[in-house]
VOBA-1610 file (N, C-alpha, C; in pm, whole numbers, padded with zeros to 5 digits, always signed):
BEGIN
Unk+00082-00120+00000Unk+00000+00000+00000Unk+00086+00126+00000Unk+00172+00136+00078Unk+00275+00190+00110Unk+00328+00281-00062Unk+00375+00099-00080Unk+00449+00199-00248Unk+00388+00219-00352Unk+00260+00183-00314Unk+00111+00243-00428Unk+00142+00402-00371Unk+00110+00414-00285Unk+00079+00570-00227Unk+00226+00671-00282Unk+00354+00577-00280Unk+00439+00685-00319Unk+00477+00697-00442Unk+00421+00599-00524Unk+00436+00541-00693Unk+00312+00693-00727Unk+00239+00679-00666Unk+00108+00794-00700Unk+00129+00954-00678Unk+00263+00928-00591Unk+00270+01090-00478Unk+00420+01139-00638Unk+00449+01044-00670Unk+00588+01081-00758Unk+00484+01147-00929Unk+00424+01078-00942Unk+00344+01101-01064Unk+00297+01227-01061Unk+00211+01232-00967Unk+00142+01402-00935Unk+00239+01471-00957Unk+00358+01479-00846Unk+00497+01581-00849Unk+00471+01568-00980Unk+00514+01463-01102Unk+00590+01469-01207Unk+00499+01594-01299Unk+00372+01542-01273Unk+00256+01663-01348Unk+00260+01759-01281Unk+00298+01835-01169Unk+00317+01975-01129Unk+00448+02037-01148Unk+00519+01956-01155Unk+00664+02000-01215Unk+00653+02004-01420Unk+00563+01927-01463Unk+00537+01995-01604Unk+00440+02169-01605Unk+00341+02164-01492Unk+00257+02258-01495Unk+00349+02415-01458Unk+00490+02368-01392Unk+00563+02493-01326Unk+00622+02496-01418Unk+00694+02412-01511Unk+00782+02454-01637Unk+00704+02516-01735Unk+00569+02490-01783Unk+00526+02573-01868Unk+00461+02715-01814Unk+00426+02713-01728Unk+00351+02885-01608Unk+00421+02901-01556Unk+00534+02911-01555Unk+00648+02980-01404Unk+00578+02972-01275Unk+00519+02903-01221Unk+00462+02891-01097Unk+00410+02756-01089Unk+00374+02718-00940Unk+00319+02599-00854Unk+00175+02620-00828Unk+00102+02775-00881Unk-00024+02748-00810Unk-00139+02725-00844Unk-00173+02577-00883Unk-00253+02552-00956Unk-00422+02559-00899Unk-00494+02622-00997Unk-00636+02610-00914Unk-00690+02500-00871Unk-00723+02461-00758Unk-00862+02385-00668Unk-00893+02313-00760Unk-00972+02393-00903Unk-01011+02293-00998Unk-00948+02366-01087Unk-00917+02275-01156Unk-00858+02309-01312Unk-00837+02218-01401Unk-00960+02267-01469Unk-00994+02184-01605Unk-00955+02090-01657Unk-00801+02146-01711Unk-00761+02073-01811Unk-00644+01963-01712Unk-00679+01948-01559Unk-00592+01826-01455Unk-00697+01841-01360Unk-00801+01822-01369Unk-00882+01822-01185Unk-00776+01776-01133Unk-00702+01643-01161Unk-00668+01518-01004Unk-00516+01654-00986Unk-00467+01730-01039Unk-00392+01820-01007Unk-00383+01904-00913Unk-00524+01938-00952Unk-00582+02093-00875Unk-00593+02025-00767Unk-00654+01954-00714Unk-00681+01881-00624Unk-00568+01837-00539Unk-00461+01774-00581Unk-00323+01690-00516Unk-00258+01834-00479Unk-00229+01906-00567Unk-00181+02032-00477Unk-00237+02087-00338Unk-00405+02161-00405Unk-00476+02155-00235Unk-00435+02052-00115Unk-00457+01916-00171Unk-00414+01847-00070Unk-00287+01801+00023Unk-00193+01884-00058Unk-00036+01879+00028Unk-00057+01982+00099Unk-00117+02115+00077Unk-00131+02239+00152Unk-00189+02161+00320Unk-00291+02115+00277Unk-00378+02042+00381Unk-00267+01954+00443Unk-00237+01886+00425Unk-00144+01746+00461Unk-00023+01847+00558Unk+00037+01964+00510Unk+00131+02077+00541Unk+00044+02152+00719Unk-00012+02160+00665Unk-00077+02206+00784Unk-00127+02163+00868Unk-00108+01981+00846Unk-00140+01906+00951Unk-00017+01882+01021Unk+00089+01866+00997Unk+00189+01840+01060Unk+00264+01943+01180Unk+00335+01873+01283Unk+00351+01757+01301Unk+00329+01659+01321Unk+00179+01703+01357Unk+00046+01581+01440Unk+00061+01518+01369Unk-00061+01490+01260Unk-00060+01382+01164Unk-00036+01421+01004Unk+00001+01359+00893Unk-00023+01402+00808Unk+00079+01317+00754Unk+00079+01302+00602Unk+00161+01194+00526Unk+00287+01269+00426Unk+00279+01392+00433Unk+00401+01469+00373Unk+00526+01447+00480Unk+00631+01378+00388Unk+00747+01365+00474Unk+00840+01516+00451Unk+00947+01509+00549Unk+01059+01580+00513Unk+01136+01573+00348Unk+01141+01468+00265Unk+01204+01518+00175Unk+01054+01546+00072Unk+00961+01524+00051Unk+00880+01565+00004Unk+00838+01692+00006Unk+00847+01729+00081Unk+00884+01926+00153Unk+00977+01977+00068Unk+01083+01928+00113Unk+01204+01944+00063Unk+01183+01943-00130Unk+01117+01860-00169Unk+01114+01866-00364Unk+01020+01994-00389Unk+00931+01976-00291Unk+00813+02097-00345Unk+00865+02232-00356Unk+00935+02257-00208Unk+00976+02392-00196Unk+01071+02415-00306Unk+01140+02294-00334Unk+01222+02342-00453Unk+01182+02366-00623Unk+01067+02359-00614Unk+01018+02414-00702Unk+00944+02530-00688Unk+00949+02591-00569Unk+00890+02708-00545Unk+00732+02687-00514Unk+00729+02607-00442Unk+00544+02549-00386Unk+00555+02631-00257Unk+00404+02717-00299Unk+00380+02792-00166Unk+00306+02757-00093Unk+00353+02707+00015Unk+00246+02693+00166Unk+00094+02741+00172Unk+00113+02896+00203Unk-00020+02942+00235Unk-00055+03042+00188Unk-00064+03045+00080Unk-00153+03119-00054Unk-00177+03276+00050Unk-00197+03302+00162Unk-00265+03369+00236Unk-00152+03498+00303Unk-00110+03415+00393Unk+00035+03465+00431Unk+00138+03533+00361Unk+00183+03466+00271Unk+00323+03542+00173Unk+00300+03659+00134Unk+00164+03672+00073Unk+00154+03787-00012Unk+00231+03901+00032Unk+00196+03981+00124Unk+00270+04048+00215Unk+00355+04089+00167Unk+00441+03951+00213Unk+00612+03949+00268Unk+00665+03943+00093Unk+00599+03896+00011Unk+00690+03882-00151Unk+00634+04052-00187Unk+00502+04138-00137Unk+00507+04231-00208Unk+00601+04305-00152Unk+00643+04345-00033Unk+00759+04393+00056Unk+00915+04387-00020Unk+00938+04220-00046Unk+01054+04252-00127Unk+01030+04281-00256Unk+00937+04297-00362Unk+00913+04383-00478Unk+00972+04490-00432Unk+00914+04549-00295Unk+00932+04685-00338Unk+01069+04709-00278Unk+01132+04609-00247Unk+01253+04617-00203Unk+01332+04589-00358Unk+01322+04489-00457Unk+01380+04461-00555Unk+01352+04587-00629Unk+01241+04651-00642Unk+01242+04790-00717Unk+01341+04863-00701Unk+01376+04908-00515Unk+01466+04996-00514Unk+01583+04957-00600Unk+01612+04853-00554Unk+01767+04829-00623Unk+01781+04792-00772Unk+01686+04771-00851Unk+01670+04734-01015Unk+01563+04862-01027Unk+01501+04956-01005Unk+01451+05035-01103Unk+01328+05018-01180Unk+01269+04890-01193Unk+01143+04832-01246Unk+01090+04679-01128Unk+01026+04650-01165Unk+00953+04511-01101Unk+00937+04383-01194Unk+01054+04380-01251Unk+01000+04305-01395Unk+01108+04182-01288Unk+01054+04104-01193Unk+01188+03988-01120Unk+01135+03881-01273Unk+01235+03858-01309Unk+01276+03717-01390Unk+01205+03573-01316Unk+01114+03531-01354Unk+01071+03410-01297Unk+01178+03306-01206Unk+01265+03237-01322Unk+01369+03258-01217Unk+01481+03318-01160Unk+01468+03419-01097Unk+01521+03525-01037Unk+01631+03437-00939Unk+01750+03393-00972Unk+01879+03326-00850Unk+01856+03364-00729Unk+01895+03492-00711Unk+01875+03533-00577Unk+01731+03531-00484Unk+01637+03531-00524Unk+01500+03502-00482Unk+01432+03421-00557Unk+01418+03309-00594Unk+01290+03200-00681Unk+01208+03229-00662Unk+01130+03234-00487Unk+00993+03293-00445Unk+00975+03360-00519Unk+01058+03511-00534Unk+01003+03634-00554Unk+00959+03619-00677Unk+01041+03580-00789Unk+00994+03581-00931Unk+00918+03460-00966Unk+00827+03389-00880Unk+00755+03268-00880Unk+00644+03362-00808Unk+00642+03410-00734Unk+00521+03485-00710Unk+00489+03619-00769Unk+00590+03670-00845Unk+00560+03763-00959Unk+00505+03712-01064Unk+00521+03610-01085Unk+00474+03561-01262Unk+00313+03508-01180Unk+00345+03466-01088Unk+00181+03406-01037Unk+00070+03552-01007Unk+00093+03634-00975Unk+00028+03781-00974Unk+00001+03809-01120Unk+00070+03749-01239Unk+00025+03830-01398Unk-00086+03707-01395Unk-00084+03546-01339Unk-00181+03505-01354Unk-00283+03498-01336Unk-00274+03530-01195Unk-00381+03567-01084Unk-00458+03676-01163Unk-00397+03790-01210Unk-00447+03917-01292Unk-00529+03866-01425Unk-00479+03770-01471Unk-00577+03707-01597Unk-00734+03655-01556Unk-00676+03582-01452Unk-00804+03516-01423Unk-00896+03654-01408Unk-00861+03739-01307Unk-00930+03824-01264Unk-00990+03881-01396Unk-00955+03898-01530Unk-00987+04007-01586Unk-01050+03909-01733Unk-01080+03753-01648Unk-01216+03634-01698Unk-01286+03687-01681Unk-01384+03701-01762Unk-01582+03679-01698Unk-01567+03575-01579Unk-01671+03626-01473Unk-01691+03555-01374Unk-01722+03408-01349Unk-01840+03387-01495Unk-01897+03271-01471Unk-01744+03133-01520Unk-01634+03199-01634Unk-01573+03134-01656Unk-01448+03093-01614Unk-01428+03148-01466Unk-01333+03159-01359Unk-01283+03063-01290Unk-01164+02993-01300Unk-01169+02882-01199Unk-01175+02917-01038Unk-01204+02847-00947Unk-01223+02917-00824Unk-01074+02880-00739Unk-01053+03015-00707Unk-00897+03019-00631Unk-00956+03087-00482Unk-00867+03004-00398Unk-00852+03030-00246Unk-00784+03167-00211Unk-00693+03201-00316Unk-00660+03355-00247Unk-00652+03433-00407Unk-00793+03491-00422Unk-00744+03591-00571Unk-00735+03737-00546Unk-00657+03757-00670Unk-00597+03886-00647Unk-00718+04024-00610Unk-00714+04042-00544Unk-00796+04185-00509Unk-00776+04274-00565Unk-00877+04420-00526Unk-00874+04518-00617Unk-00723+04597-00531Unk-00742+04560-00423Unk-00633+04619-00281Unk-00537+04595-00365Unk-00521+04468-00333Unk-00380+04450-00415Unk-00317+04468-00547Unk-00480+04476-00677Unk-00414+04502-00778Unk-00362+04682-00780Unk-00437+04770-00673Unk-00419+04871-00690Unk-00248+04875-00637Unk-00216+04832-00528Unk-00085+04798-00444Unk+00044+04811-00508Unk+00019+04703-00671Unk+00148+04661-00722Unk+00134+04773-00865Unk-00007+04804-00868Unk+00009+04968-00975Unk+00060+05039-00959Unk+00051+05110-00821Unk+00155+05195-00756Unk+00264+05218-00775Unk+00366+05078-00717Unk+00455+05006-00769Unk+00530+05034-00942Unk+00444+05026-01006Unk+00469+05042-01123Unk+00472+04899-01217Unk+00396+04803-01152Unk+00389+04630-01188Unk+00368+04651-01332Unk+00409+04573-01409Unk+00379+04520-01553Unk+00261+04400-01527Unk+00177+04445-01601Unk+00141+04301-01597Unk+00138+04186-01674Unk+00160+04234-01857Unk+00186+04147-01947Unk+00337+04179-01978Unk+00351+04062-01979Unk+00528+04071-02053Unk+00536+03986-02198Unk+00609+04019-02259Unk+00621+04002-02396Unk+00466+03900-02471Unk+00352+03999-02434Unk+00249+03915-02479Unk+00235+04058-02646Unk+00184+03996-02704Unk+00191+04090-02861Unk+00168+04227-02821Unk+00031+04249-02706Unk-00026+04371-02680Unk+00053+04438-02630Unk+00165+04438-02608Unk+00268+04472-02505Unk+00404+04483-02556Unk+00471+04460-02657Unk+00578+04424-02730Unk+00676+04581-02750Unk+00558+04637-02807Unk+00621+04824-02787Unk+00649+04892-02677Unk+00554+04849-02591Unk+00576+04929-02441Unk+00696+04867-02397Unk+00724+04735-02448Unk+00833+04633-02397Unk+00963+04687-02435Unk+00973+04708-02564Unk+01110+04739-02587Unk+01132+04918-02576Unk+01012+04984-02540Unk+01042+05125-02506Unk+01099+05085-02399Unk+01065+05047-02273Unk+01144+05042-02136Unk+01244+04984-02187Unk+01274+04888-02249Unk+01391+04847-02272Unk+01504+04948-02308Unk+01483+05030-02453Unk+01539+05137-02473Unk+01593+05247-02372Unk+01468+05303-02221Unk+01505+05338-02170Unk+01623+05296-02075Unk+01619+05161-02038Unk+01686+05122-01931Unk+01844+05082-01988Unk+01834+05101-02163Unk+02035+05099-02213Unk+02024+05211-02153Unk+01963+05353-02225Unk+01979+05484-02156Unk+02066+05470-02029Unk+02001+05457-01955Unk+01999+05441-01838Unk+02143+05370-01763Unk+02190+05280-01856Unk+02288+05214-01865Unk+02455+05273-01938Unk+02398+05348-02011Unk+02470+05417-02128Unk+02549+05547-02025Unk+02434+05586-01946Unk+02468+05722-01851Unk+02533+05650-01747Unk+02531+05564-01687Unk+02602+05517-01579Unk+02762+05447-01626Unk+02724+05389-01759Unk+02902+05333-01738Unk+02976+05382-01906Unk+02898+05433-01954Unk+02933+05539-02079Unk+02978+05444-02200Unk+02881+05364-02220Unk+02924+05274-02340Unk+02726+05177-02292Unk+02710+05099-02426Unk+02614+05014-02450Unk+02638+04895-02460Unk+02814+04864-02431Unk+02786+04699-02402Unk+02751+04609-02265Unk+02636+04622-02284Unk+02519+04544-02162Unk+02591+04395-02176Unk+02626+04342-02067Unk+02657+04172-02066Unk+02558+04092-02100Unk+02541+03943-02138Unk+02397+03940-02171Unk+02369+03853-02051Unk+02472+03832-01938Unk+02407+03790-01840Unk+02457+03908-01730Unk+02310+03994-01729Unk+02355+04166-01640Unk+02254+04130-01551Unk+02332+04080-01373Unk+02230+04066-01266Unk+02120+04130-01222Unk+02177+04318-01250Unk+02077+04417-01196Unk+01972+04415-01275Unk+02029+04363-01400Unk+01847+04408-01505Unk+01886+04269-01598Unk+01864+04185-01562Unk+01835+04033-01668Unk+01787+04043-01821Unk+01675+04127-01807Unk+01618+04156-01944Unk+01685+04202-02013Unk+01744+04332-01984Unk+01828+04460-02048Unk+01930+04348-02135Unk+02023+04311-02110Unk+02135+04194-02113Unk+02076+04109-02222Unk+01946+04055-02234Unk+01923+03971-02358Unk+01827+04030-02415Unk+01812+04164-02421Unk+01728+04240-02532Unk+01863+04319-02626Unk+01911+04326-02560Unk+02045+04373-02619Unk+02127+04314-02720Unk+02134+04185-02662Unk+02149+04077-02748Unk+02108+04039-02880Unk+01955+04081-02876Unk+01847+04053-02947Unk+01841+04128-03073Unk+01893+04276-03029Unk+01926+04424-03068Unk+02025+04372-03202Unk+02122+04302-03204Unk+02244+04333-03266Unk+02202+04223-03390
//
């Protein structure tokens, strides 16, 4: 029974680790369509997470795989603390655009790309909405406007506004070290570095 249950617990992982490689994120809806037994096995590690230490069947290295894909606990909690370092990553990069995977923070740019999703759903018709446990509010969408949040990135509607900031931020680059060769792996601005690239 035993290695039925972990033959079953590896499979799921294997389909949420396809669902994070194609969406930059872990947070799959409750229900969702095109994987109910998905939507579902996720909810249910949250649950299983929050039973422990008492009871519950999530071990230590099972913890251990999720988080490493950037699986968030409590949908509820973080928000907060990831919009906090936005606005901490703003100061020091100048825009909010964190790279999904962002080295120095995964969270952060795993819960940035999950906010442009969260923002889609929101901006579904109601009736055709999957139902999520923590969706984005008006609070919050107003929060990360402020901010100066993007919310589509290189989607067609967006492609001009895309490479105007881009343009600005060689500027920007050009005035600080007096030349335009951007590295194409440039920590402070990731994008800048392979639009540049792109440029030549």
């Amino acid at each position: 029974m035993k290695r039925y249950y972990d033959k079953q617990w590896d499979q799921m992982f294997e389909r949420l680790l396809a669902f994070r490689d194609e969406n930059g994120h872990c947070m799959v809806p409750k229900r969702f369509p095109p994987d109910m037994k998905l939507g579902t096995w996720v909810h249910t590690q949250r649950i299983q997470y929050r039973k422990l230490p008492v009871i519950g069947r999530l071990t230590d290295d099972r913890i251990h795989r999720l988080e490493e894909l950037g699986f968030i606990w409590s949908l509820r909690d973080d928000w907060q603390k990831h919009y906090e370092e936005l606005k901490e990553y703003k100061k020091s990069n100048g825009h909010c655009n964190v790279p999904a995977r962002y080295v120095p923070n995964r969270r952060l740019g795993i819960w940035v790309s999950a906010q442009r999703q969260q923002y889609k759903i929101v901006q579904t018709p109601p009736e055709l909405r999957p139902r999520r446990s923590a969706p984005l509010t008006d609070d919050r969408i107003e929060l990360l406007n402020e901010l100066g949040f993007t919310w589509t990135i290189r989607s067609r509607d967006s492609l001009g506004e895309s490479w105007t900031q881009r343009l600005q931020d060689l500027r920007e680059f050009r005035a600080i070290h007096g030349h335009c060769l951007v590295p194409s792996r440039y920590p402070p601005n990731p994008e800048l570095g392979i639009w540049v690239g792109t440029q030549r």
